[in-house]
C-alpha positions in Angstrom: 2.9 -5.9 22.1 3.1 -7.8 18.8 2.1 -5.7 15.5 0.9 -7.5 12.9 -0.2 -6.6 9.2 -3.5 -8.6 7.7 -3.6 -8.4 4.4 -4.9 -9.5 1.1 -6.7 -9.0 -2.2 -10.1 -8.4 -2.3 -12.1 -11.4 -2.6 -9.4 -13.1 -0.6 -11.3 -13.0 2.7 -8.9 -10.8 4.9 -11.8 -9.1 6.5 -13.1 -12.6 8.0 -10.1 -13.6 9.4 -10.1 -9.9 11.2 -13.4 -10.6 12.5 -12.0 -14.3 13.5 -8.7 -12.7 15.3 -11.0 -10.1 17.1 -13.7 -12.9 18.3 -10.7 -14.8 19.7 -9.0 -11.9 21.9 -6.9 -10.2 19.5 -6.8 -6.1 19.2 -7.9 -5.9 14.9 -8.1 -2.1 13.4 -9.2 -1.6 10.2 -7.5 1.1 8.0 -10.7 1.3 5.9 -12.7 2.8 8.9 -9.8 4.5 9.9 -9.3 5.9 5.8 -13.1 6.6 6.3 -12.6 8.5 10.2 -10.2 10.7 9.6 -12.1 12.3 6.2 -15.7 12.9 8.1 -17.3 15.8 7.6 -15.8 18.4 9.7 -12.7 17.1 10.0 -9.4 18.4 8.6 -9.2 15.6 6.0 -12.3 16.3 4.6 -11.6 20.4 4.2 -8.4 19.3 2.4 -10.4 16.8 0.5 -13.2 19.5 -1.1 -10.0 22.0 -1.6 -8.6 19.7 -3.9 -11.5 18.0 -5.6 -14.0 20.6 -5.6 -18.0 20.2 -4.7 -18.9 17.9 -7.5 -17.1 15.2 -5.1 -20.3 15.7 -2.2 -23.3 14.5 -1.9 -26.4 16.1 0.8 -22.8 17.5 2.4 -20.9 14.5 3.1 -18.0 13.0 0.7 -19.8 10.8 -2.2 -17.4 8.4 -2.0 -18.5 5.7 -5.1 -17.8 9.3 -6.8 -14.5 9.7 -5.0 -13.3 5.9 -5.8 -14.2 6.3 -9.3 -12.1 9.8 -9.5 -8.9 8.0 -8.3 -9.1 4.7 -10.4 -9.4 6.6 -13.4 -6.4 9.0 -12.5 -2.8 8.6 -11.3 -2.4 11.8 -10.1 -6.0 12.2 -8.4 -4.9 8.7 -6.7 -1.7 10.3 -4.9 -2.7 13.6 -3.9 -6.0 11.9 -2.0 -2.8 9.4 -0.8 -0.9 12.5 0.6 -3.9 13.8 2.3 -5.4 10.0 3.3 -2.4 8.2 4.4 -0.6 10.8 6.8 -3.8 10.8 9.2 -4.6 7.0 9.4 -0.9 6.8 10.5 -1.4 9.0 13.1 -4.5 7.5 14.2 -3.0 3.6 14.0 -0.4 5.2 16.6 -2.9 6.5 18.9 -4.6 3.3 19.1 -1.3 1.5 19.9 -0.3 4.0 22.7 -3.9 3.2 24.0 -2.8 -1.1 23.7 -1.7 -2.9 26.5 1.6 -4.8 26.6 1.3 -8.1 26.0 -0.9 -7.5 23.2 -1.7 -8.9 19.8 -2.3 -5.8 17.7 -3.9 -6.7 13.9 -3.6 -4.0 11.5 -6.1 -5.0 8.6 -4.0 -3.3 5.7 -5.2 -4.3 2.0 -2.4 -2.2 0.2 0.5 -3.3 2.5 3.0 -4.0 -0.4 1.2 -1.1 -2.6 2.1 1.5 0.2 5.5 -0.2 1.3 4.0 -0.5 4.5 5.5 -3.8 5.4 8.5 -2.8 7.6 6.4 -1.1 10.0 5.0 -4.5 11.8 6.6 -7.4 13.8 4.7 -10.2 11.7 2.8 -10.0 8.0 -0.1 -12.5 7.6 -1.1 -12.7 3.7 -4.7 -13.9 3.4 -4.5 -15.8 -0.5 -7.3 -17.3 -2.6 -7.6 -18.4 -6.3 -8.4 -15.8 -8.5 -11.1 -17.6 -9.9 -12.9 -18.1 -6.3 -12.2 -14.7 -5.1 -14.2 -13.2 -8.2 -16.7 -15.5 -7.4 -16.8 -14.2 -3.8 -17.2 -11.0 -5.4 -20.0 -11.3 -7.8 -21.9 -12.9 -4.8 -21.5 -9.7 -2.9 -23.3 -7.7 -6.1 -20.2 -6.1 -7.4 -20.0 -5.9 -11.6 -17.2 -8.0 -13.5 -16.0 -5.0 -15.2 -15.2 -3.6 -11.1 -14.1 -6.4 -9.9 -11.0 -6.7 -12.6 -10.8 -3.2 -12.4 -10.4 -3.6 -8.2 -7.9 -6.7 -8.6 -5.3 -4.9 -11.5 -5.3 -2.0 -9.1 -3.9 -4.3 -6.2 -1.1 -6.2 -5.9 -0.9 -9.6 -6.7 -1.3 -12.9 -4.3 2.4 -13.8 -5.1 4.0 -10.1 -4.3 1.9 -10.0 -1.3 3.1 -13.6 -0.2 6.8 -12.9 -0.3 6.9 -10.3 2.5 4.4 -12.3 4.4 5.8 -14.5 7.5 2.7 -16.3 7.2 0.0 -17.0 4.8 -3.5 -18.3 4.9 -4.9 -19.8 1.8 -8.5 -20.0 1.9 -10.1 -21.8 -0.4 -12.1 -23.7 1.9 -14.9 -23.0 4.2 -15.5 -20.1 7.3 -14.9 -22.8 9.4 -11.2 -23.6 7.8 -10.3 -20.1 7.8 -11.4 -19.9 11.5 -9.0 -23.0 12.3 -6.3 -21.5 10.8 -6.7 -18.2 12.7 -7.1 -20.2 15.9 -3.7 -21.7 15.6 -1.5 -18.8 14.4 -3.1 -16.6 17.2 -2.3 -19.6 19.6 0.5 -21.1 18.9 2.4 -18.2 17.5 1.3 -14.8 17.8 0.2 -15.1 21.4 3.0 -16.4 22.8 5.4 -13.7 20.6 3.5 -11.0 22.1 3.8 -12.3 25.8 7.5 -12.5 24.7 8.1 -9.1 23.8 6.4 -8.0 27.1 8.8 -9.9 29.2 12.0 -8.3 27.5 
């Protein structure tokens, strides 16, 4: 199989391309559902969750996560050790999926912190998804979110050019749905596709 990392800032439009890659054949996972699987309630991510942050982070039982996200953005140290509980798990589960994939497949791991996490030399590809600051906030105000979070959101992330120089590939999408969807249409095509079916012959 080909592994390959999808990533970008928020705003950028990486979760769109996802759903274009998955509409078109390809295998797309999502570490955000994964981050949110492997802490459910009554899992062992969410018992090692409560130890650390106490009750006050629940809400009718289940993780208040707004509550959560605002915890770690406002401290370092809250950030990493929900990292060392997080991060662990949705590797293991990404490696379950992949023993489940077939050979010859295109596996896309939608990863927004791949350069925050040093995650990059774990796939065979890197796709960075990039749009002007500018249009991404705009994006972002669309989709209700407050100015004050959404520079709050972006400082926290890399930046489009950090993200761009361990990418084999990037998409700038500044245009329409329909650009993006071109642009995923040939990569998958002309590239990944035939990379994959590659690897499966050797």
């Amino acid at each position: 199989m080909l592994k390959v990392a999808l990533t970008g800032g928020i705003g950028s439009g990486k979760s769109l391309a996802g759903e274009y890659f998955e509409l078109i054949g390809a295998t797309v996972i999502d570490s955000d559902q994964l981050a949110r699987e492997v802490v459910e309630r009554g899992t062992e991510g969410f018992d090692e969750i409560v130890v650390a942050f106490g009750d006050e982070i629940l809400r009718d039982g289940n993780l208040d996560r707004a509550k959560l996200a605002q915890l770690i953005f406002d401290d370092p140290k809250a950030k990493s050790t929900l990292e060392a509980i997080v991060h662990p798990r949705i590797q293991e589960a990404f490696d379950e999926i992949l023993e489940r994939s077939l050979s010859g497949d295109v596996v896309i791991y939608q990863i927004p912190l791949l350069v925050e996490t040093g995650a990059q030399d774990r796939f065979d590809f890197i796709i960075t998804v990039s749009a002007p600051l500018e249009l991404r906030r705009k994006r972002l105000l669309e989709r209700g979110m407050k100015s004050y979070e959404i520079e709050k959101r972006i400082s926290a992330q890399a930046t489009d050019a950090e993200r761009e120089e361990v990418a084999d590939f990037v998409f700038m999408n500044d245009g329409d749905a329909d650009g993006l969807l071109r642009l995923v249409e040939n990569i998958y095509e002309d590239l990944l596709l035939p990379r994959a079916q590659e690897n499966f012959k050797k």
